[in-house]
N, C-alpha and C positions, 0 to 999 in steps of 0.2 A: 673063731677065725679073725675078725673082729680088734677084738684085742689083742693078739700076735702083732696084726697090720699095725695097731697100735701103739703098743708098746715097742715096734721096731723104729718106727719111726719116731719114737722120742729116744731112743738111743741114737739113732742119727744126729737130731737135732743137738742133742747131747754133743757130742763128736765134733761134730759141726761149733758148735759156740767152744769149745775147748779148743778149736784151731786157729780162731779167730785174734787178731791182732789190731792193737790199736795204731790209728794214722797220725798219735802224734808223736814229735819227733821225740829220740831218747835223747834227753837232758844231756848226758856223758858225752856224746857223737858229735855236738856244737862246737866250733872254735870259741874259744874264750882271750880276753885280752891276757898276755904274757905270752900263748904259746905258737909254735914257730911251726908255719907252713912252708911247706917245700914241693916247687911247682916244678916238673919237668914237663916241658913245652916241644913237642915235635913242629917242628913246621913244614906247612903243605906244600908242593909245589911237583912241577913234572916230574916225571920218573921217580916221585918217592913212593914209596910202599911200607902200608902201615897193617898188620894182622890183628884187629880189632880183638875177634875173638882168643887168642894166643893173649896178648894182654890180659883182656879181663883174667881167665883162666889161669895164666897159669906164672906168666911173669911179676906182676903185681903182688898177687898173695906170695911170692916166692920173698920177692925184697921186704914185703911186710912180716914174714917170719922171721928175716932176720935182721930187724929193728925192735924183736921182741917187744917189753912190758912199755916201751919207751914210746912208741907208736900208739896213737889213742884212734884212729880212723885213718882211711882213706878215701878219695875218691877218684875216677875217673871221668874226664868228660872228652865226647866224641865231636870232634870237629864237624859240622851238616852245612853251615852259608857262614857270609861274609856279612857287612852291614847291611847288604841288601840278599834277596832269597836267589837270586840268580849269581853271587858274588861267591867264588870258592872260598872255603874257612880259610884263615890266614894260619890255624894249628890243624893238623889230622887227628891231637889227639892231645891234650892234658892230662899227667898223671899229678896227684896231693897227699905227700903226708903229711901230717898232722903229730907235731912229736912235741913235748913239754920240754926236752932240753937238746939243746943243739951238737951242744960236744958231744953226749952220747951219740947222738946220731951220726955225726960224722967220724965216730970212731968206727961205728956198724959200717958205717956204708967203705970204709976205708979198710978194714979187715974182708971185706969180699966183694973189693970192687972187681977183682978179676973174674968172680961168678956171676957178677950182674954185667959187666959189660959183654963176656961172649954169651951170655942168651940175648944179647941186640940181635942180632943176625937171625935167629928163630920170629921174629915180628917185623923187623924195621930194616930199612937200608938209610934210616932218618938219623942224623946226629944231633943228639937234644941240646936243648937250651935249660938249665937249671937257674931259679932261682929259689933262694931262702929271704921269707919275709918276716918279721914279727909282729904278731897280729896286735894290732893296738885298741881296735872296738872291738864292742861287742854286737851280738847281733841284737836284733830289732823286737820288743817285747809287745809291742801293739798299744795302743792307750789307754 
């Protein structure tokens, strides 16, 4: 009996350490200097309305499929305070691609801008603000 209990529980453990992932970050998913990020910036303010979860879910990976091989990451970030913790965020919501070459991308996003802008209306009643940056640093490697 003994050893059942045993041996289950090193297949657990097993299991267990085979699901395990490491906290540091992947090298690939870093901005590096040359490539071009692309912020679309909602801004906060009365009567806007923002569907958090609609975004992450479903409009994001939407536009990120169709910036294909070109698109290296995304990210989103959720507007919570202002400079100070009582201050409303001045965005409800930041979206980031992350793409190596800019023409391509604006060719994507210009062959289906008419399917990214009417899923606005499924999220947002926000008119975004875009910009495209070219990253010039790199990030910070410790000493």
């Amino acid at each position: 009996m003994t050893t059942k209990i045993t041996f289950s529980l090193l297949i657990l453990v097993f299991i267990g350490l085979i699901g395990c992932t490491t906290s540091q970050p992947n090298q690939s998913a870093l901005p590096t200097a040359g490539m071009f990020r692309v912020a679309i910036l909602y801004p906060n303010g009365e009567d806007k309305t923002f569907d958090m979860d609609y975004y992450e879910d479903k409009h994001m990976p939407m536009v990120a499929g169709l910036l294909g091989e070109n698109l290296k990451f995304y990210e989103i970030d959720k507007g919570i305070a202002g400079r100070t913790p009582n201050e409303e965020a001045p965005f409800a919501a930041i979206g980031y691609f992350y793409v190596t070459d800019i023409d391509e991308y604006n060719k994507a996003i210009g062959e289906n801008i008419n399917t990214i802008v009417s899923d606005f209306e499924n999220y947002t009643n926000i008119q975004p603000v875009v910009q495209i940056s070219e990253i010039n640093a790199r990030q910070f490697e410790g000493p």
